[in-house]
C-alpha positions in Angstrom: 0.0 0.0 0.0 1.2 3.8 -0.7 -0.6 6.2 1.7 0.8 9.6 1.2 3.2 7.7 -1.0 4.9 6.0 2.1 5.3 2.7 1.2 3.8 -0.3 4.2 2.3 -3.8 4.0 3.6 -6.7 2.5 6.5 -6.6 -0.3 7.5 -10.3 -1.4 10.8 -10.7 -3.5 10.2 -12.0 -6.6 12.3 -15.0 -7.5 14.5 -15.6 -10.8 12.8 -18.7 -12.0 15.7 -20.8 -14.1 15.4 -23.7 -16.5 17.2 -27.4 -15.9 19.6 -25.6 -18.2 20.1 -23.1 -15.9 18.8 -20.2 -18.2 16.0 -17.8 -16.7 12.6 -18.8 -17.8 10.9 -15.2 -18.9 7.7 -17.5 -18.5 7.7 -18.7 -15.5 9.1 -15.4 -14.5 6.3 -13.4 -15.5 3.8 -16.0 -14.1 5.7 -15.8 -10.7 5.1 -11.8 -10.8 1.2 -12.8 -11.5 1.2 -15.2 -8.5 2.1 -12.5 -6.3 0.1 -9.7 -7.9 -3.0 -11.8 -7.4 -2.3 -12.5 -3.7 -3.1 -8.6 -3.1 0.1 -7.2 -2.3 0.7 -4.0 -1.5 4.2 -3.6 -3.2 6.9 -5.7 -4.8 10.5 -6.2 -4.4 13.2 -6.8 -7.0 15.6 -8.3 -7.2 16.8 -9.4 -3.4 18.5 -12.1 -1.9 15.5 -14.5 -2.6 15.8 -13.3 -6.4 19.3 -15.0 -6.1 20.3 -11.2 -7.8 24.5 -11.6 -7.0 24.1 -15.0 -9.5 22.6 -12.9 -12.1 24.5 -11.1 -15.0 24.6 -7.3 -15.4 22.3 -7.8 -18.0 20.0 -10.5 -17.1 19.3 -8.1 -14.1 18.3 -5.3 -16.1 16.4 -7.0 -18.5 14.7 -9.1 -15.8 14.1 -5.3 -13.9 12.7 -4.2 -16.4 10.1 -6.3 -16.9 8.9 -5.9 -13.2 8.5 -2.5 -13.9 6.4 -2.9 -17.2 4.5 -5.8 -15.1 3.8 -3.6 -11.8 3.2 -0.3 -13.5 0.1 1.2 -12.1 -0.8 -1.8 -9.9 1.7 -1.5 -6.9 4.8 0.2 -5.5 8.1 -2.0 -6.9 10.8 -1.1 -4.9 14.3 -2.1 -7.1 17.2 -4.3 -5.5 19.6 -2.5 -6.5 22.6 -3.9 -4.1 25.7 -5.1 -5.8 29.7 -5.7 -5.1 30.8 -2.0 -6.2 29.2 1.6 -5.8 29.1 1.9 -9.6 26.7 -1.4 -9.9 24.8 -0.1 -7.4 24.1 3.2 -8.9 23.9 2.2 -12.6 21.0 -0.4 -11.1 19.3 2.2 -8.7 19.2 4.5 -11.7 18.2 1.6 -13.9 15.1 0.9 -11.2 13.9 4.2 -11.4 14.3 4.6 -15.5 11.6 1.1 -14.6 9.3 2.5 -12.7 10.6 1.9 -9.4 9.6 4.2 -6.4 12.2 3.2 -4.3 16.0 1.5 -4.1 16.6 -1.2 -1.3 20.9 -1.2 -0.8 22.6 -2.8 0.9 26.2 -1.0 1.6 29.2 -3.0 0.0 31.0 -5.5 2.4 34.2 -3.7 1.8 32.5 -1.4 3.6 31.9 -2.6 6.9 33.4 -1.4 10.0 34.0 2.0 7.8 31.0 4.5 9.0 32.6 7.2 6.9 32.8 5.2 3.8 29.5 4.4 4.1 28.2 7.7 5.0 29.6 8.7 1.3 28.4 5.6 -0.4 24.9 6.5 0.5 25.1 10.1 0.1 26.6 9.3 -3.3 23.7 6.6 -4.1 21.3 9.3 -3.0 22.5 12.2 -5.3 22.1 10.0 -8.8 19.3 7.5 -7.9 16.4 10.1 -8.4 14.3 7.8 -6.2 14.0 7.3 -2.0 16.9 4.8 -0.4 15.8 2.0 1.5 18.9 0.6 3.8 18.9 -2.7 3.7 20.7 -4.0 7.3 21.3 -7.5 6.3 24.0 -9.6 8.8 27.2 -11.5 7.7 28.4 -12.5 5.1 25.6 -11.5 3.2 25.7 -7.8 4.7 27.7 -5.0 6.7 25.5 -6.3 9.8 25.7 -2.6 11.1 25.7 -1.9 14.4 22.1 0.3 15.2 24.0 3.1 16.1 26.0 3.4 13.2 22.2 2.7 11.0 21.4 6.1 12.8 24.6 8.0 12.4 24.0 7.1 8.3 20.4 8.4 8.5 20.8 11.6 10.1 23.7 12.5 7.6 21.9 11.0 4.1 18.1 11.9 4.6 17.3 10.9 1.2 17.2 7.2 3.4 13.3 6.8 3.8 13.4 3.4 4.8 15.5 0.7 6.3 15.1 -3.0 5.7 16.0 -4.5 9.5 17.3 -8.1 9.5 20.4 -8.4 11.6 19.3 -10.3 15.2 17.6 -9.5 17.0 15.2 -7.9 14.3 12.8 -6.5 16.7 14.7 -5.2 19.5 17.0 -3.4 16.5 13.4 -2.3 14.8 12.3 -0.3 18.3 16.4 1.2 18.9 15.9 2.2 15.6 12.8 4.3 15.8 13.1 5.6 19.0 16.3 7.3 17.8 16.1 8.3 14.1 15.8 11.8 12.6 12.0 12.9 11.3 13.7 11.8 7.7 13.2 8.1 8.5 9.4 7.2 7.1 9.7 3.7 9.0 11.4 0.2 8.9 10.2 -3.3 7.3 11.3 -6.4 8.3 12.6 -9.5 6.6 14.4 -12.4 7.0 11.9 -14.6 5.3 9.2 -13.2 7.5 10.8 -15.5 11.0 10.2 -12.6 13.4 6.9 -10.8 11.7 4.9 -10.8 14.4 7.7 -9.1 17.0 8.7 -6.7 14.3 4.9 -5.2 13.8 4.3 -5.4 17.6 7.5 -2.8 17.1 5.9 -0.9 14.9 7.2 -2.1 11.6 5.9 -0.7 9.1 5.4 -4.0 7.0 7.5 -6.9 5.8 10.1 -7.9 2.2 9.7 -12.0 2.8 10.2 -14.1 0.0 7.4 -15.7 -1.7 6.7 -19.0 -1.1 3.6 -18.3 1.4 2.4 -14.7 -0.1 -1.1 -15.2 0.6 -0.1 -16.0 4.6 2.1 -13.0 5.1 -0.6 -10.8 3.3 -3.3 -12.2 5.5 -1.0 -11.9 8.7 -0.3 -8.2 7.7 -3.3 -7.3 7.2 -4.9 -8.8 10.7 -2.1 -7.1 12.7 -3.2 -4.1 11.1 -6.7 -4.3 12.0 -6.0 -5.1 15.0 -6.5 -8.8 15.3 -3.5 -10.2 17.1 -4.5 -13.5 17.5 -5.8 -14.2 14.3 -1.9 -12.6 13.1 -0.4 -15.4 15.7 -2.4 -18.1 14.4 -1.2 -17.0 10.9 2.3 -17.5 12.4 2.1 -20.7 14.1 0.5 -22.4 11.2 3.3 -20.9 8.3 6.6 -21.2 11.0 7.4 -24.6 10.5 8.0 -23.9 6.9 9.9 -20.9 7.4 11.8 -23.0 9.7 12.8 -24.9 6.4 13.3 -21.9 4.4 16.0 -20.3 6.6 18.3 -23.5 5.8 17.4 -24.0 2.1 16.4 -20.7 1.4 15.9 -20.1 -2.7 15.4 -24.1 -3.1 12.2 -24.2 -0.8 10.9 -21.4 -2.2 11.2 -22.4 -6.2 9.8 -26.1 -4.8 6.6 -24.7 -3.5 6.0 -22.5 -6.7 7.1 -25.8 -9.0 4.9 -27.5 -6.7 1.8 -25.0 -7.2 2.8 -25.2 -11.3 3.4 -21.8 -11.5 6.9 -22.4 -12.3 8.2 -24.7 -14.6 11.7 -25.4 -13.0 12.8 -26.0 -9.3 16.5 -25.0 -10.9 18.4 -22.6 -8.3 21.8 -20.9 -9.1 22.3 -20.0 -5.5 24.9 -22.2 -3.9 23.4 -23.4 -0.6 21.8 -26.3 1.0 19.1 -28.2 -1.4 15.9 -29.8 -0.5 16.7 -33.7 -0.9 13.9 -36.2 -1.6 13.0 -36.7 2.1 13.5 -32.9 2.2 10.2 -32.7 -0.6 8.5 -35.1 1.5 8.4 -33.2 4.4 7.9 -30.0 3.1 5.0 -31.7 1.2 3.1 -32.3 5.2 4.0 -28.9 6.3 1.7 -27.5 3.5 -0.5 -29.6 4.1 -1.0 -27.7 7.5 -1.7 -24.6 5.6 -5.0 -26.2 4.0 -7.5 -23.0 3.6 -4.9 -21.0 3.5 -2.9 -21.8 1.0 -4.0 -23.4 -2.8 -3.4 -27.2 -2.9 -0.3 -28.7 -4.9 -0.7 -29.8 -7.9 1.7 -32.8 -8.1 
């Protein structure tokens, strides 16, 4: 949702669907975008960690970002991924986002970075100057991110107020998430959570202002949102209960769970993953398979 074009809600990553060949499948790609659209979100994210984007060429990424933008225009907010291993990626795909349609850039600050406030400082003030769109600081831990320290966040935010946002996800999430509000500068519009969606329901009793999960159980995390919202807590638990086994699942095989359940569903083609990591195994499928099962009503049946 955009009220007073602040961004809040839910914001799943859109995965890279690949063939057995390893090639993305612009199909499946596009139905994946569907999937979510139809779920009711209130924005999109791409491409993130769950969009496996540091596997993906220079130009697969700006091809495949610009197709979210012609795919989202006028139906949500699509905030661009623009994080990469050098400043100049980052702005060139920030840029790139916005040239898309994209109201916002999530970055994460290089890892050569870390432990370097100043550096970053001028990273982002950089980023802001040429990106012609709102940053959203993305706070991801090692090795993936900096893993900032919350007072260092704030020290970036009070000297780069083009930062709107910042995506929360080094432990603990919530604790950070309150820290955080309690001591940014007016510029900061709010925080979102992520990390698969693990903590959701102690980030939004913190006052997040949403949450960038990945995909696999949109129609949960959009219910779940939307009944904290209104103010139905333990409906929002019960959401939680039922989906955290899963989730449990994801945060060891990550980008494999999450293309099984969409292969599963048939709205991708390919299971195929890029990303390096743990993969589900056969007895891995199986269980995953019982865990869904949990999530009748909620979720569609599999097809298979």
């Amino acid at each position: 949702m955009s009220v007073n074009n602040h961004l809040s809600g839910t914001f799943p990553v859109i995965p890279t669907p690949f063939s057995a060949e390893g090639d993305i499948d612009l199909k499946s790609f596009k139905s994946a975008i569907n999937y979510i659209l139809e779920c009711g979100v209130d924005g999109v994210v791409f491409p993130g960690l769950a969009s496996e984007y540091s596997y993906l060429t220079r130009e697969e990424r700006l091809e495949t970002t610009k197709l979210v933008g012609e795919l989202t225009q006028g139906k949500v907010p699509f905030v661009v991924g623009a994080s990469a291993s050098t400043p100049e990626q980052v702005i060139e795909y920030s840029v790139h986002g916005a040239q898309a349609g994209a109201v916002c850039a999530m970055v994460m600050a290089p890892n050569k970075f870390a432990g370097d406030e100043q550096a970053m400082v001028n990273f982002y003030k950089e980023l802001a100057q040429k990106a012609n769109i709102p940053v959203m600081l993305q706070n991801a831990p090692a090795p993936m991110g900096a893993g900032m320290a919350i007072e260092t966040v704030i020290s970036i935010l009070k000297q780069v107020p083009e930062i709107r946002y910042v995506k929360e996800e080094t432990m603990p999430c919530g604790q950070r998430m309150e820290q955080l509000l309690a001591a940014a500068p007016d510029t900061l519009i709010g925080v979102f959570g992520g990390a698969g969606g693990r903590y959701i329901i102690d980030e939004l009793d913190r006052n997040a202002l949403g949450t960038v999960p990945a995909c696999e159980l949109t129609e949960v995390h959009k219910l779940l949102v939307d009944a904290h919202n209104q103010g139905q807590f333990e409906k929002a638990l019960d959401l939680y209960c039922q989906m955290m086994p899963i989730l449990n699942m994801q945060a060891i095989y990550r980008c494999s769970l999450t293309k099984q359940i969409l292969f599963e569903r048939g709205i991708i083609t390919c299971p195929q993953v890029r990303d390096t990591g743990p993969k589900l195994d056969a007895k891995n499928i199986e269980e995953l398979k019982k865990l869904y099962a949990k999530l009748d009503g909620l979720m569609p049946a599999l097809k298979a």
